[in-house]
TORTISE-638979 format. One record per residue (C-alpha): x negated, y, z negated; residue in one letter; residue number from 0. Coordinates in steps of 0.2 Angstrom, whole numbers, plus 5000, padded with zeros to 4 digits. Layout:
<recs>
<rec X="X" Y="Y" Z="Z" aa="a" i="NUM"/>
...
</recs>
This chain:
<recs>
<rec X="5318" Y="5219" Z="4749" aa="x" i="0"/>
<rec X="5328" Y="5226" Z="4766" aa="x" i="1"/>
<rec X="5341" Y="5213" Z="4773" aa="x" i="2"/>
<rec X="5339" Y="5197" Z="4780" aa="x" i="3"/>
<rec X="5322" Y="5196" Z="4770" aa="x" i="4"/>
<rec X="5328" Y="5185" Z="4757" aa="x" i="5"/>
<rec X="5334" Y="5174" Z="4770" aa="x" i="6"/>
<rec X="5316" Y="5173" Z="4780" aa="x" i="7"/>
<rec X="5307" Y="5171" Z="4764" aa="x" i="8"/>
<rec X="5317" Y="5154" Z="4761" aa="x" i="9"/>
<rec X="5315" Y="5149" Z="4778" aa="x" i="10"/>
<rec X="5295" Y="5152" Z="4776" aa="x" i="11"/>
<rec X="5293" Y="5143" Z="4760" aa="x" i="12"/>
<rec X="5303" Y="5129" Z="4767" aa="x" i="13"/>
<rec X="5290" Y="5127" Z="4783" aa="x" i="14"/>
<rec X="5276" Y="5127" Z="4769" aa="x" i="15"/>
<rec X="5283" Y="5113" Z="4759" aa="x" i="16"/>
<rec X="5287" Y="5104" Z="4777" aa="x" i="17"/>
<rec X="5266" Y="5106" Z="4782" aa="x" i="18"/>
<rec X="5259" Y="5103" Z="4764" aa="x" i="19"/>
<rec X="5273" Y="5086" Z="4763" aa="x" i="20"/>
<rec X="5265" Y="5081" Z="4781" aa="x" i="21"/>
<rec X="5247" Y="5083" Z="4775" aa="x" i="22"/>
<rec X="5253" Y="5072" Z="4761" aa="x" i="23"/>
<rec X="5261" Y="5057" Z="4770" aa="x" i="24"/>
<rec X="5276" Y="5064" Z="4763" aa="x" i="25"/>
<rec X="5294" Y="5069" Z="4772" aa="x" i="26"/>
<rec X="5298" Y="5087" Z="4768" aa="x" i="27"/>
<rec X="5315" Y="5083" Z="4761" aa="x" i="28"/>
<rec X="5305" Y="5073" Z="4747" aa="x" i="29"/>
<rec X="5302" Y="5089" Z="4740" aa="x" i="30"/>
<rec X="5316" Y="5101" Z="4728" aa="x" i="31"/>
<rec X="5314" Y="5119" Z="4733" aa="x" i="32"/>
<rec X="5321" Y="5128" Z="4715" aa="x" i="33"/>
<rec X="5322" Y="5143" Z="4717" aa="x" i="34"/>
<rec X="5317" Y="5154" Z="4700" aa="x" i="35"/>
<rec X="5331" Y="5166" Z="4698" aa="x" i="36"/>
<rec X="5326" Y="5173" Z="4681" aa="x" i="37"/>
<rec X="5329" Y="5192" Z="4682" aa="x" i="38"/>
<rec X="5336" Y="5191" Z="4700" aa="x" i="39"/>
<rec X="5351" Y="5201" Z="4701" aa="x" i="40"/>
<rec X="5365" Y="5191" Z="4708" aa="x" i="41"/>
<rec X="5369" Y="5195" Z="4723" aa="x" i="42"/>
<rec X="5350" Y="5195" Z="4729" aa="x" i="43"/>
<rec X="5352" Y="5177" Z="4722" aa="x" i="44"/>
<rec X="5368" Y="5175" Z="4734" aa="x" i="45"/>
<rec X="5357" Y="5179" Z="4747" aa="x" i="46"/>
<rec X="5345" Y="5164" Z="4744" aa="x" i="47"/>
<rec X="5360" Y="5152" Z="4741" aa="x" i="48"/>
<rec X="5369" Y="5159" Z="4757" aa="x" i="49"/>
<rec X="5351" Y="5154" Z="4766" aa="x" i="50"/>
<rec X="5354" Y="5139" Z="4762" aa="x" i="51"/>
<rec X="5346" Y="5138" Z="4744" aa="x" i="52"/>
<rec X="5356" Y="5125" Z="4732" aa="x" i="53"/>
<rec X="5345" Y="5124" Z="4716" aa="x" i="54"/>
<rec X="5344" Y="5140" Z="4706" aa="x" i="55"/>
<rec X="5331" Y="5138" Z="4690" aa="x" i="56"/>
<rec X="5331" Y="5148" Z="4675" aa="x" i="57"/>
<rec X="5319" Y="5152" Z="4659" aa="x" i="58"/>
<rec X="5335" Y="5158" Z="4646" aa="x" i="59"/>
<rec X="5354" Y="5147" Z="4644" aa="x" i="60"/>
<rec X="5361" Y="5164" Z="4642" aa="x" i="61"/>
<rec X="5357" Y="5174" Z="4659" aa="x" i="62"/>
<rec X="5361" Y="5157" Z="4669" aa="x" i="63"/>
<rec X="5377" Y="5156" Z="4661" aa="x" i="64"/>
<rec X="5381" Y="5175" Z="4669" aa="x" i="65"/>
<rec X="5374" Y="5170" Z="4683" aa="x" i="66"/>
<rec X="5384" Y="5154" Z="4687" aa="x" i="67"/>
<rec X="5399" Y="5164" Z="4683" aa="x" i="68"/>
<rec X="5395" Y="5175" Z="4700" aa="x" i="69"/>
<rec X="5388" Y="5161" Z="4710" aa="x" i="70"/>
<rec X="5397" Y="5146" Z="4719" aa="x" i="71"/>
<rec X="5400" Y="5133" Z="4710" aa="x" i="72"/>
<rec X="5391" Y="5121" Z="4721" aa="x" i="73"/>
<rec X="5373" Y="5127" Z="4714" aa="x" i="74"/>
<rec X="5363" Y="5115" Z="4705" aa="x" i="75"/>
<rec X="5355" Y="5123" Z="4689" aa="x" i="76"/>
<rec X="5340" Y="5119" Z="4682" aa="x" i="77"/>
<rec X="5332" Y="5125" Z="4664" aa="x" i="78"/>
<rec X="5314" Y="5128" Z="4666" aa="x" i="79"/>
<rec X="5310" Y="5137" Z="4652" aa="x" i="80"/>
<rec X="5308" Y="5133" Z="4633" aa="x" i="81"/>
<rec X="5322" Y="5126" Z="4627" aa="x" i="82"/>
<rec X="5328" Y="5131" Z="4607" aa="x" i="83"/>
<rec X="5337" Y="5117" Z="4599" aa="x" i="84"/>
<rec X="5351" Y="5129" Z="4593" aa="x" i="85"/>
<rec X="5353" Y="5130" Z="4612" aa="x" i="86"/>
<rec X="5357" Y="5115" Z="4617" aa="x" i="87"/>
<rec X="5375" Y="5113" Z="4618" aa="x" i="88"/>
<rec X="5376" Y="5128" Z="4628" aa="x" i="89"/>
<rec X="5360" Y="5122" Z="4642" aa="x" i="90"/>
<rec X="5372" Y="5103" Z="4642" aa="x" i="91"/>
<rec X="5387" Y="5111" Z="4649" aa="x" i="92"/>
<rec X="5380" Y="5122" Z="4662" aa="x" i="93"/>
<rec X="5363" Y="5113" Z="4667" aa="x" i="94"/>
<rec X="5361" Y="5098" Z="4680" aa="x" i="95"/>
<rec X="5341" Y="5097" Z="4677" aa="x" i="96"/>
<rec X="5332" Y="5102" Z="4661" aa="x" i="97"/>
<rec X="5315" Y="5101" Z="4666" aa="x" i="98"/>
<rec X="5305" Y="5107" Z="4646" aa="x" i="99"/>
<rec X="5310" Y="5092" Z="4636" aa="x" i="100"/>
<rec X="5296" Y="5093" Z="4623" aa="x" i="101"/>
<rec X="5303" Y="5084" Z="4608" aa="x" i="102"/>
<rec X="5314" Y="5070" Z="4600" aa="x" i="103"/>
<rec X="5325" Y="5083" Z="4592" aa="x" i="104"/>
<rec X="5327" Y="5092" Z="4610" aa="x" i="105"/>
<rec X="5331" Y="5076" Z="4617" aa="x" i="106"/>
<rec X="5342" Y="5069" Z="4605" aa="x" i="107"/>
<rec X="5353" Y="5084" Z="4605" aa="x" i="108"/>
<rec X="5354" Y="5088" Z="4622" aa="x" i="109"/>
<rec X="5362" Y="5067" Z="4623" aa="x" i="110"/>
<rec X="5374" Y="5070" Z="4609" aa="x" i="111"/>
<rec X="5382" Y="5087" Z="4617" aa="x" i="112"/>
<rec X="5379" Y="5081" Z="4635" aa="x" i="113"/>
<rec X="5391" Y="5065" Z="4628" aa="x" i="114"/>
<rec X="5402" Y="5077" Z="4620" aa="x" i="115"/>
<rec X="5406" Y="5086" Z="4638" aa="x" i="116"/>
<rec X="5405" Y="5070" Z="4645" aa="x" i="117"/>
<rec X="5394" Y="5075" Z="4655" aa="x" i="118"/>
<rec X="5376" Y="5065" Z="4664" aa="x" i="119"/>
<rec X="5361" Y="5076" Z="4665" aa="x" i="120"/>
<rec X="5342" Y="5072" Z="4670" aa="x" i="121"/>
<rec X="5330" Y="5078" Z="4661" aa="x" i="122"/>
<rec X="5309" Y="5079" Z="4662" aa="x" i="123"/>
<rec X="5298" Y="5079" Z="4650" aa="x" i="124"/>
<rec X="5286" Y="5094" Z="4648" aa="x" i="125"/>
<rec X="5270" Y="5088" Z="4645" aa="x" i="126"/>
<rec X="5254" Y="5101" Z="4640" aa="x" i="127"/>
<rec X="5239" Y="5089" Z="4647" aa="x" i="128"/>
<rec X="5226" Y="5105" Z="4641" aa="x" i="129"/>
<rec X="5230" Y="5109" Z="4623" aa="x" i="130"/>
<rec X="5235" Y="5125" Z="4627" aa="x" i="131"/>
<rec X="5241" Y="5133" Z="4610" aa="x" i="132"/>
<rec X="5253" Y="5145" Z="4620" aa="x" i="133"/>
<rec X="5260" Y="5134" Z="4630" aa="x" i="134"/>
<rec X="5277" Y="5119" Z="4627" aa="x" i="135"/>
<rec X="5275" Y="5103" Z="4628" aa="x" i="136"/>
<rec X="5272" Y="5087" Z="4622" aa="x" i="137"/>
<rec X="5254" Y="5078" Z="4620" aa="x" i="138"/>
<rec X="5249" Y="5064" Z="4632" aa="x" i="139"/>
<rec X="5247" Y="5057" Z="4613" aa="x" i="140"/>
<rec X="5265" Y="5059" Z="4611" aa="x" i="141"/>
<rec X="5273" Y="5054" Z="4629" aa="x" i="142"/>
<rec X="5277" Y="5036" Z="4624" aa="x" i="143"/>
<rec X="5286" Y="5037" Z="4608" aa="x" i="144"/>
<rec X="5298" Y="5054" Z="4618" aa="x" i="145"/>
<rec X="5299" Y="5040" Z="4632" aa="x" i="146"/>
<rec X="5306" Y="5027" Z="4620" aa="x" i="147"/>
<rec X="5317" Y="5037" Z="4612" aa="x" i="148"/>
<rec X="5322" Y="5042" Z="4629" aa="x" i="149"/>
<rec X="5329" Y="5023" Z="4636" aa="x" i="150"/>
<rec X="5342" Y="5025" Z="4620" aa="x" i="151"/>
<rec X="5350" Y="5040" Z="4629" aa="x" i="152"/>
<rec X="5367" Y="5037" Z="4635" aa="x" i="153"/>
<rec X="5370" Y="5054" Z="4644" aa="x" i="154"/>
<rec X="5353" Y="5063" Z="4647" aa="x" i="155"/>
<rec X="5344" Y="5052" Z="4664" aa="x" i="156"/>
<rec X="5325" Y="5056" Z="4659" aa="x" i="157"/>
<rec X="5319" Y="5055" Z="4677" aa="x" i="158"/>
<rec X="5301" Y="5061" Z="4676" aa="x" i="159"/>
<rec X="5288" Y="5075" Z="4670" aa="x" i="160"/>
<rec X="5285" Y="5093" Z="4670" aa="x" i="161"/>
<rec X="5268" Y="5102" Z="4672" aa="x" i="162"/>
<rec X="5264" Y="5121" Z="4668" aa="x" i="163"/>
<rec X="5246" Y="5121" Z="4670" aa="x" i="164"/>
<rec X="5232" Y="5138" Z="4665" aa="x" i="165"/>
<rec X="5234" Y="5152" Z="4678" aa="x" i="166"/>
<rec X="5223" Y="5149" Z="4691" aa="x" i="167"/>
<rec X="5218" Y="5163" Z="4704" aa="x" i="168"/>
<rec X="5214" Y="5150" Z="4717" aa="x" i="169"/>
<rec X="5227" Y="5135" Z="4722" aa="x" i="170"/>
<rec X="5214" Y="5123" Z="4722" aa="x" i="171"/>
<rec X="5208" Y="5124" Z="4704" aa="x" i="172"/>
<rec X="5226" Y="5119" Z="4697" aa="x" i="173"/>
<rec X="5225" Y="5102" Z="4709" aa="x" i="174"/>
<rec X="5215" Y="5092" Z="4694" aa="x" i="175"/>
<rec X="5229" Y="5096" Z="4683" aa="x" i="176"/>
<rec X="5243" Y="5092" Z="4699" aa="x" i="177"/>
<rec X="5233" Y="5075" Z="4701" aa="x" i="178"/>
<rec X="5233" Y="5070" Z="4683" aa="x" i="179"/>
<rec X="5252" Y="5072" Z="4680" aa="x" i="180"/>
<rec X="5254" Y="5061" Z="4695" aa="x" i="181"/>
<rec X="5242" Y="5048" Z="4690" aa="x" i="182"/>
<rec X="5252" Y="5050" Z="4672" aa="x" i="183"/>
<rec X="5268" Y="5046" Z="4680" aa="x" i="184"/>
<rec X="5260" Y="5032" Z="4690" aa="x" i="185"/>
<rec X="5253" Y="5023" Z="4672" aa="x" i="186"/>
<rec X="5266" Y="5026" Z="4664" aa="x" i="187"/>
<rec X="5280" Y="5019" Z="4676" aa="x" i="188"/>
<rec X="5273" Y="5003" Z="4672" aa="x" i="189"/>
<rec X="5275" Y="5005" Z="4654" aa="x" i="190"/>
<rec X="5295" Y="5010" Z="4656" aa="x" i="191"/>
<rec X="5298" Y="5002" Z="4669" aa="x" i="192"/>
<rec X="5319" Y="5001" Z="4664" aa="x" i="193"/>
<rec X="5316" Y="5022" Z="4665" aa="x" i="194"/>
<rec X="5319" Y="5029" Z="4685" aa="x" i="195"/>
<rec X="5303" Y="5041" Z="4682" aa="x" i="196"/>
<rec X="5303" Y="5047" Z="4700" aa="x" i="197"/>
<rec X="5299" Y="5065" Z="4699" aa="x" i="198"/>
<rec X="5284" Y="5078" Z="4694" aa="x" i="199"/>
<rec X="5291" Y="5095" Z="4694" aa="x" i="200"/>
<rec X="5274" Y="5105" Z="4694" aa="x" i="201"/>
<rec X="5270" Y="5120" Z="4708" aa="x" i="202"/>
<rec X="5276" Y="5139" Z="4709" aa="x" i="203"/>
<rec X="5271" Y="5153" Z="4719" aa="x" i="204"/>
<rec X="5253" Y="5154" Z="4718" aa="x" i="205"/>
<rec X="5252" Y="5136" Z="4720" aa="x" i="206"/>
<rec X="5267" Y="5125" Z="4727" aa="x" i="207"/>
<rec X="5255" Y="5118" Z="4741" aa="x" i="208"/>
<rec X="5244" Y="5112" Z="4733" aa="x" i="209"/>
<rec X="5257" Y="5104" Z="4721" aa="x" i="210"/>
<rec X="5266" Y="5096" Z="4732" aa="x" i="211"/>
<rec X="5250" Y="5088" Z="4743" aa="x" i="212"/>
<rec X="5246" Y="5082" Z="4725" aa="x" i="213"/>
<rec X="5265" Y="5073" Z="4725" aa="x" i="214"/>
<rec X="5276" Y="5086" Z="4717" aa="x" i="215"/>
<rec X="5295" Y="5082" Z="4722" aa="x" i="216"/>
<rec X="5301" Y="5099" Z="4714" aa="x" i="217"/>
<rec X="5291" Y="5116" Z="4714" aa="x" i="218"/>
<rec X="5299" Y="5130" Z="4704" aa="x" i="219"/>
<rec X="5297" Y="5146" Z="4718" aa="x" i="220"/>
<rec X="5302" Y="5163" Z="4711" aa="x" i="221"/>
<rec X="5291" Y="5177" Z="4718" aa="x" i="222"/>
<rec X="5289" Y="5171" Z="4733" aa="x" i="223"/>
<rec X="5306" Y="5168" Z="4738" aa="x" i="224"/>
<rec X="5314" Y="5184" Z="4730" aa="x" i="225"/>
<rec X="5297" Y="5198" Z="4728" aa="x" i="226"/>
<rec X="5290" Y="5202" Z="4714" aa="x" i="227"/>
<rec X="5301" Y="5202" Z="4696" aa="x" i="228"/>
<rec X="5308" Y="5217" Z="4686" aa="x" i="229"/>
<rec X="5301" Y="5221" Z="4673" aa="x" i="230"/>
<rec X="5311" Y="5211" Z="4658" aa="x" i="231"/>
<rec X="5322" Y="5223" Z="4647" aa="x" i="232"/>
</recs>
């Protein structure tokens, strides 16, 4: 991408999440732009943060933790991938948001090493409302026992719910699966209530407008915002 284009991209997705908030009911700044990093060489990703971009999301613990290493400290960092338990000390000391908690064990060792580096860190739940074999997350089934076990933490804030939905060609045909995390959240805020379930990350690229006229408060934005990934090594 030539110079300055970075820049113009984050300033264009921002006036989409302004209009599609507006056509909601919604203020724009109701809405976390995360910008998906994943691949991004650094100082294209400096570019985005220098725009004004302050939440940087990742699929892998390890290339975040290079990243953050090149990129001011004032960057909130969200895992947005799948998180492997042998991983979770690592994602606790560098992460503010992990947004793929799909299991007790994930959440139970995220709070112990969160604790350990005395750290707070909010967390959402990945739900997988089709059954989708190749896809995280936990069963609507299973949401209320993760939840429970969730109003014991002492340092991870569960805050809300994650949604990767099918890949859809059209926008419109993932706003079924966009309306039914939301109504998820709404039910089961009155179930929890001593839980500040707030959020529904759900919405990237393809998609984000729909998403957040459906209520999304963070959409995960990678190609749009930085061009089309490399391919991975």
């Amino acid at each position: 991408m030539p110079a300055g284009a970075i820049a113009s991209s984050v300033q264009h997705v921002r006036e989409r999440i302004a209009a599609a908030a507006r056509r909601s009911g919604r203020e724009p700044d109701a809405v976390v732009l995360v910008g998906v990093s994943k691949t991004v060489a650094p100082e294209r990703i400096r570019e985005a943060v220098e725009a004004g971009l302050t939440d940087l999301g990742e699929n892998r613990v390890q290339e975040a933790r290079e990243k953050a290493a090149l990129l001011p400290a004032s960057v909130r960092w969200h895992l947005v991938g799948h998180l492997q338990s042998n991983k979770a000390g690592h994602a606790a000391r560098l992460f503010g948001v992990i947004h793929s908690i799909d299991s007790r064990e994930i959440l139970t060792r995220l709070d112990q090493a969160a604790e350990k580096e005395g750290r707070v860190i909010d967390g959402l739940v990945q739900v997988n409302l089709t059954g989708e074999q190749s896809k995280a997350g936990i069963s609507t089934d299973g949401l209320d026992a993760l939840l429970e076990a969730a109003a014991a933490c002492r340092s991870v804030r569960v805050r809300g719910l994650m949604l990767l939905p099918p890949y859809e060609a059209d926008p419109e045909r993932s706003r079924p699966h966009f309306r039914r995390l939301r109504l998820l959240l709404e039910q089961t805020r009155k179930r929890r209530a001593s839980l500040d379930l707030r959020h529904l990350s759900m919405g990237m690229s393809e998609d984000f407008e729909v998403a957040v006229e459906e209520g999304a408060t963070m959409i995960r934005v990678g190609r749009a915002l930085f061009g089309e990934r490399r391919n991975e090594p």
